[in-house]
N, C-alpha and C positions, 0 to 999 in steps of 0.2 A: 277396194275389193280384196285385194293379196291379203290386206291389214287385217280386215273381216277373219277372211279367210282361216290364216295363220293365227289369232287369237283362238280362234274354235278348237283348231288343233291342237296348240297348246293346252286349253282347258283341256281335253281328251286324254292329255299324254298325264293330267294331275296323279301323284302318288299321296298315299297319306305319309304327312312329316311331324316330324317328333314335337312342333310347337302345338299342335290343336288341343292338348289337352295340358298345356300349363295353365295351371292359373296364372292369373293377370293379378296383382297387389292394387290398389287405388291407387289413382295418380292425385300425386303432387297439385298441390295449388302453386299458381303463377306460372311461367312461361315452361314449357319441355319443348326441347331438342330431341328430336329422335336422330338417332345415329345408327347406320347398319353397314355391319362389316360380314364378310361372305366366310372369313375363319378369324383363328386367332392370329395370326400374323396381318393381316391388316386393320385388326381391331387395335394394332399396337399407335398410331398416332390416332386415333379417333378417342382412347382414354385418355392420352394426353390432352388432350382437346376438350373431353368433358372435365378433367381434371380442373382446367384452367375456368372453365364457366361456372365454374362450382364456388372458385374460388376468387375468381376476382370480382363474376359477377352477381353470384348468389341465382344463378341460374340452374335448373336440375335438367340430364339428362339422362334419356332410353336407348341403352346398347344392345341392339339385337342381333346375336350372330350366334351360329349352329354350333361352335365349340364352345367352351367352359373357359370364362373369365372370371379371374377373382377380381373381389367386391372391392367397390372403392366409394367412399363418400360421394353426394350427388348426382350418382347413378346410379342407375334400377337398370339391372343385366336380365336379360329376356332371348331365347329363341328365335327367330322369326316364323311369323306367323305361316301356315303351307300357301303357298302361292295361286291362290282359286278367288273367286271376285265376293265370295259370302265371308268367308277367314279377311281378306282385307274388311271388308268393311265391317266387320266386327271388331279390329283391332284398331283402328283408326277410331269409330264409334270411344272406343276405352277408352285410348291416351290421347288422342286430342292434340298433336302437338303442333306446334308452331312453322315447324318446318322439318325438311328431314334433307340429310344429309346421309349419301353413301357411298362406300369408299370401296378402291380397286378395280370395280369394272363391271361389279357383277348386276344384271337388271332382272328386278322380280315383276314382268310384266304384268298381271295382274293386281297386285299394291301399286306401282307406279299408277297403272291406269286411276281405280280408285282417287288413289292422293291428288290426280293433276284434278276428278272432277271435282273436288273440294276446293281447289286454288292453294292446295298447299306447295308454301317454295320447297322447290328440289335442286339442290346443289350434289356435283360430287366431286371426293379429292382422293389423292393418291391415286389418280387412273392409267390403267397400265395398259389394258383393252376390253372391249364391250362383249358380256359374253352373257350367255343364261347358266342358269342354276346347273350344276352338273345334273341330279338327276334329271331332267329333263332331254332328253335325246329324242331325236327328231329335225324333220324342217318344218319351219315354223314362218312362211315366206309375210315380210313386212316386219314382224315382229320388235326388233332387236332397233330396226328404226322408226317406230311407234313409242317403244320404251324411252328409247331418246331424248324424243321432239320433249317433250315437258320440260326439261333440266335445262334452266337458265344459267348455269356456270358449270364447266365440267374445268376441273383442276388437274394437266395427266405429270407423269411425271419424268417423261423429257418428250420431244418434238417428234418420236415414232409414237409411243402411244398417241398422241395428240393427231398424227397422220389417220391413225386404226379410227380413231373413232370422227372423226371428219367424213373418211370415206364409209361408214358405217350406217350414217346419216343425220348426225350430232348438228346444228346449228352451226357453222364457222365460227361466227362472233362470239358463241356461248364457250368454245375452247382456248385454253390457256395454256402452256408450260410454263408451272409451279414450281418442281420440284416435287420432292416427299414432305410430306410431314413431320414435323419434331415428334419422338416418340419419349414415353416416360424414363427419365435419366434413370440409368445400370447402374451409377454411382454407389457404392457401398460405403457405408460408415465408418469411423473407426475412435479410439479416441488419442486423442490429440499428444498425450502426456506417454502415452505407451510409442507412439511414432518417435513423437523425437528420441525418446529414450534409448532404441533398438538401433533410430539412424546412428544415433551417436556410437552405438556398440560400434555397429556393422562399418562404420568410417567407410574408408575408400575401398571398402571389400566388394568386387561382382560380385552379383547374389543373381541366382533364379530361383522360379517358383513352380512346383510341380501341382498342381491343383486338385482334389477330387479324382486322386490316382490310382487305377483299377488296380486289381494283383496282377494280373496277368502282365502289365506294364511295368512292375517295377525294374525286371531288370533291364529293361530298355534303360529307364530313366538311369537307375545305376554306372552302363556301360556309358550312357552320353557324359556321367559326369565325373567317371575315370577319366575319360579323353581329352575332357574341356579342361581340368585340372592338370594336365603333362600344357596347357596353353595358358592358362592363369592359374597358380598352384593356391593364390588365396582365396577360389571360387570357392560361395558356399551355398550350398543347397536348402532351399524352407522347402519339406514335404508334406503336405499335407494329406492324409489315403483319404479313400473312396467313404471310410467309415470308421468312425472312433473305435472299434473294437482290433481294428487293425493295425493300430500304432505301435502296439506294445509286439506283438509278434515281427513287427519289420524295424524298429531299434532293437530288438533282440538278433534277427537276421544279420543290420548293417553292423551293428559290434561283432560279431563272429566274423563276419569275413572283414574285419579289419580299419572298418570306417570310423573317425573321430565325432561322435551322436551326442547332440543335447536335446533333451526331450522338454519342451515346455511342459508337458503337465504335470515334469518331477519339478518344477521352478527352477530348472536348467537353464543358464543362459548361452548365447554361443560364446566361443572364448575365440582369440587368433585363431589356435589351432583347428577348432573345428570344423567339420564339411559337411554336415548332417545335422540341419535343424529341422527338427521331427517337432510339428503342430498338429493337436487333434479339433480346434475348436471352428465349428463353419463358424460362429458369428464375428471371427476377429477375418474373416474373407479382406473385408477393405486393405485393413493393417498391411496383411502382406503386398495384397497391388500395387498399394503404395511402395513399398519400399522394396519390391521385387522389379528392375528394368523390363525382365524378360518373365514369361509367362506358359508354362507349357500344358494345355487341359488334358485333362485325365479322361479316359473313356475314349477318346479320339482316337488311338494308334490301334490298343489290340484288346477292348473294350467295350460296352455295349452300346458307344456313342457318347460325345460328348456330352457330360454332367453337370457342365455350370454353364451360362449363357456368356459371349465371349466379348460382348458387351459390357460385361464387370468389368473386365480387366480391360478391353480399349479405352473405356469413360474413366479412368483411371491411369491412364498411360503407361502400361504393360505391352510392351511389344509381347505378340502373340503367337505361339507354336503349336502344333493343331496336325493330327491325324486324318487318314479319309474319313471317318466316318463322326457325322454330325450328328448323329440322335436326333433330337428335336430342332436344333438348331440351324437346320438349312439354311433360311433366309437369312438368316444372321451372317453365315458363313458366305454365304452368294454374294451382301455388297461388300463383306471386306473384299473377299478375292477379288471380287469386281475392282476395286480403290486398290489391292496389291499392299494392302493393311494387313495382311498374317503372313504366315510362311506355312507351307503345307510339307508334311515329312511323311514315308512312307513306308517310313521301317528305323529299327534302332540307333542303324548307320545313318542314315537321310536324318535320326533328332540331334544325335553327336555332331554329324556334318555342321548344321544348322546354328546350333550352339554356341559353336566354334566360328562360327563368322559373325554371329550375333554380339561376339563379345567386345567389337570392334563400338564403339558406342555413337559413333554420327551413323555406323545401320540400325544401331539399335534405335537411335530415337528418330529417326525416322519410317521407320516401321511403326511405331508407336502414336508419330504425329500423325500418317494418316490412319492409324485405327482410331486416334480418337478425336479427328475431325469425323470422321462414319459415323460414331457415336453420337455426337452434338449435331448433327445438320438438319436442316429441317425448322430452324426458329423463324426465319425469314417469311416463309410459306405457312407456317400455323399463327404467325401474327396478323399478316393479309388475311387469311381467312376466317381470323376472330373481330376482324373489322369490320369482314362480309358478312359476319352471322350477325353482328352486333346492327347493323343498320339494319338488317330484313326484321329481327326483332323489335325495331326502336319504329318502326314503319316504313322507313326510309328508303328501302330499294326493297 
């Protein structure tokens, strides 16, 4: 009766959403995976996920989530449908999929209901706790444990979520602690023959790396590396700004007030003496991660937010130095902090501080080692649950 009840409501509280009027593309011949992520941040192991089905098993999948993912081989990125029981079943009518799979927590009650009267398996992973669609406000009594009951595996990802959705009304037996998800390696490229050639310049020189670094931050960066240089005098700085057109005005800057500058894109190299290697090129990013210990992102301190994902530089083993503000990057920045994988600075003085203790190198690579364990974890947990998708498609469970 509550369950009655609290659907009706729901229906009541329906808004029009931005999926009702995308087209739908034909779907795929052979098996589809539907996958539904509630943003982009938890779409991030679910493409890893599709990544690998695409690829080991020539299986295609449908990514449905409300922010904007870029396109990857064997997946068709889609919306989600508005949550009303005619829009399910119009959507499910289309793709047809085999099974669906959704991650973090969020329950689209009316599609689940739909999908369970079809007998489609409902798994979900990355779960943190059981919630509805944000627009959606209201009580909704039964609801949230109606949506539930159908999902024969819920993956959370440690023993509290796993408590939330137990007492929420989850099957016991159907809950697990996982773990996260592997997400799509940050890894950057680089090539091979330019590496060793630069290590070899740069020998036993510390070096840091200023990343995607705003104007307003230069002279932060500057004052930290007057100071860390009165503590290693043959530190050398790789700069990289915010924007190629800004290279040549800040080697113009750092010569005036007295800095030793080689600019890569006069074919400059650094020499001993230098303290200012001034890079304008994003696509050589890897190069420097590599061979930069320590890592400072640009935008973080006094900037419009962090401007490169910090993830580059963990998955590459760049201990990491980082202002308050994240930009885009929240979650990124939450499990390091969480792991104690970055250093948070909070002013010029606090990057210098930092710097300067970073230069010590069993802190440095250990800051480093747990940034880029954060970065790799999660293979454990998306191979188990490519076992588990691989059997519900093979017939098998």
């Amino acid at each position: 009766m509550a369950l009655k009840l609290g659907l009706t409501l729901y229906g009541l509280g329906h808004r029009r959403e931005a999926g009702k009027d995308v087209p739908r593309p034909p779907r795929s011949s052979g098996p589809l995976v539907w996958l539904h992520a509630p943003d982009a941040a938890s779409a991030r192991g679910l493409r890893e996920l599709a990544h690998r089905l695409w690829a080991e098993d020539a299986v295609n999948s449908l990514i449905t989530c409300p922010d904007p993912l870029p396109d990857q081989p064997g997946a068709l990125i889609q919306p989600p449908p508005p949550d009303s029981a005619a829009e399910a079943r119009a959507f499910l009518d289309h793709w047809r999929p085999d099974l669906g799979l959704f991650a973090g927590g969020e329950l689209r009650p009316a599609l689940i209901r739909e999908a369970d009267a079809r007998h489609l398996p409902l798994l979900m992973a990355d779960a943190r706790a059981p919630r509805l669609p944000r627009d959606r406000d209201g009580w909704f009594p039964g609801v949230i444990r109606g949506a539930l009951a159908p999902f024969r595996w819920i993956g959370t990802m440690d023993e509290s979520a796993a408590r939330a959705f137990r007492r929420a009304g989850a099957a016991p037996a159907a809950v697990a602690v996982t773990g996260r998800l592997e997400e799509p390696s940050s890894a950057l490229g680089c090539i091979e023959a330019e590496r060793s050639a630069l290590a070899a310049i740069f020998a036993t020189r510390p070096v840091w790396f200023a990343v995607s670094l705003h104007a307003a931050e230069e002279e932060a960066v500057f004052t930290a590396h007057r100071a860390a240089l009165r503590q290693a005098h043959r530190l050398l700085l790789i700069l990289l700004p915010e924007t190629p057109d800004r290279a040549e005005p800040l080697a113009a800057r750092a010569e005036s007030e007295g800095w030793a500058v080689a600019h890569r894109a006069r074919e400059e190299e650094p020499e001993a003496q230098t303290e200012l290697f001034l890079v304008d090129n994003i696509a050589e990013l890897g190069l420097w991660y590599r061979l930069a210990p320590i890592t400072f992102l640009g935008g973080s301190l006094s900037g419009p937010g962090t401007l490169r994902d910090p993830m580059e530089a963990a998955a590459l083993g760049s201990a990491i130095l980082h202002g308050p503000r994240a930009g885009a990057h929240g979650a990124a920045f939450g499990r390091l902090g969480a792991a104690r994988a970055a250093r948070a600075v909070a002013s010029a003085q606090d990057l210098a501080e930092s710097l300067g203790d970073l230069l010590a190198p069993d802190r440095t690579a250990r800051l480093a080692q747990a940034a880029w364990t954060v970065a790799t974890d999660g293979a454990e947990a998306t191979e188990a649950l490519m076992a588990r998708l691989r059997g519900i498609l093979d017939g098998e469970a």
